[in-house]
N, C-alpha and C positions, 0 to 999 in steps of 0.2 A: 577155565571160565565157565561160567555157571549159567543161567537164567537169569537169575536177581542181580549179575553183577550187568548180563547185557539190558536190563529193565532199568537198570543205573543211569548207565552212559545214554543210552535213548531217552533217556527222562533229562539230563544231564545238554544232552545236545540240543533239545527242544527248545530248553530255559536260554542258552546263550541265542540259538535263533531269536528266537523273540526279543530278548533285551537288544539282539543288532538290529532287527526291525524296528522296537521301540526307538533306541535313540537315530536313527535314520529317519524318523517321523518327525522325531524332536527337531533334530536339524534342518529339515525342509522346511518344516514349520516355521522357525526362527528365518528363512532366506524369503519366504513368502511374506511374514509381516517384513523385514527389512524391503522389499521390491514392493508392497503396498507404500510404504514409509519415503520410499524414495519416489514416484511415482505422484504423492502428495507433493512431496519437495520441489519437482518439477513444476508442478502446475503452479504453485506458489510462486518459483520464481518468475515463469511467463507472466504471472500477473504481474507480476512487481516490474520487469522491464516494461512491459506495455506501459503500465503507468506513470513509470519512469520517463518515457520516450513522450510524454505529454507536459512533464516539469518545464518552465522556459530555464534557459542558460545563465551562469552568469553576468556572462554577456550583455543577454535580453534582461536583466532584470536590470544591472547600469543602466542599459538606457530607458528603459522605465523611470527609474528614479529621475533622472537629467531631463527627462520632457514633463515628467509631477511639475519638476522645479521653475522649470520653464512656463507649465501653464501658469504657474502660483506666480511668476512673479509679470505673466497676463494679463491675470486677474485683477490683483494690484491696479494696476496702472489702467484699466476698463473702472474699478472701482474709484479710482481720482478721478476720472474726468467724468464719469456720472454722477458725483458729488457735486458740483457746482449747477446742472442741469436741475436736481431734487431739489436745490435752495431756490430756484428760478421757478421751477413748478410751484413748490409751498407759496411763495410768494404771490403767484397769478391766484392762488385758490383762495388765498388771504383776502385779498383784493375783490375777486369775484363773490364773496360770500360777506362782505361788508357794503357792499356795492347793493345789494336785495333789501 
C-alpha cells in the first residue's frame, strides 16, 4: 500500500460520511415538516371539535321544527281572530271620517 492508494480510501471515506450525514439531514428534515404537518392537524381538529360542540343535536333541531309548527299554526289562529277586530276598526274610521 502506497500513499495514493491511502489518499484514496480517506478521500473515499469522507464522501460516504458526508452522503450518511447528508441523507440523515434529509430524513430529519422530512420527520420535522411531517411533526409541523401533524401539529397543524391537531390544531385543526381542536377547532373543528370546539365548533362542533356548539352544532345543536338532532334532537334539538326536531324540536325546533315542532315548536316553528307550533308557533305557525299560533299565529294562524291570532291572525283569524284579529281579522274580524280590523273589519270593526275600518268600519268605526268609515263612520268617523263621514261623520266630519
Amino acid at each position: 500500500m502506497n500513499l495514493t492508494d491511502m489518499t484514496f480510501n480517506f478521500e473515499a471515506m469522507r464522501w460516504l460520511v458526508l452522503s450518511a450525514i447528508g441523507v440523515y439531514t434529509w430524513i430529519i428534515g422530512r420527520q420535522s415538516a411531517s411533526a409541523a404537518e401533524l401539529l397543524e392537524l391537531r390544531t385543526r381538529l381542536t377547532t373543528l371539535e370546539a365548533q362542533m360542540a356548539q352544532v345543536p343535536s338532532q334532537a334539538q333541531l326536531h324540536e325546533l321544527v315542532a315548536t316553528v309548527a307550533s308557533m305557525r299554526g299560533s299565529i294562524e289562529t291570532v291572525a283569524a281572530r284579529i281579522e274580524p277586530v280590523a273589519r270593526s276598526v275600518d268600519r268605526v274610521e268609515n263612520y268617523l271620517l263621514n261623520q266630519k
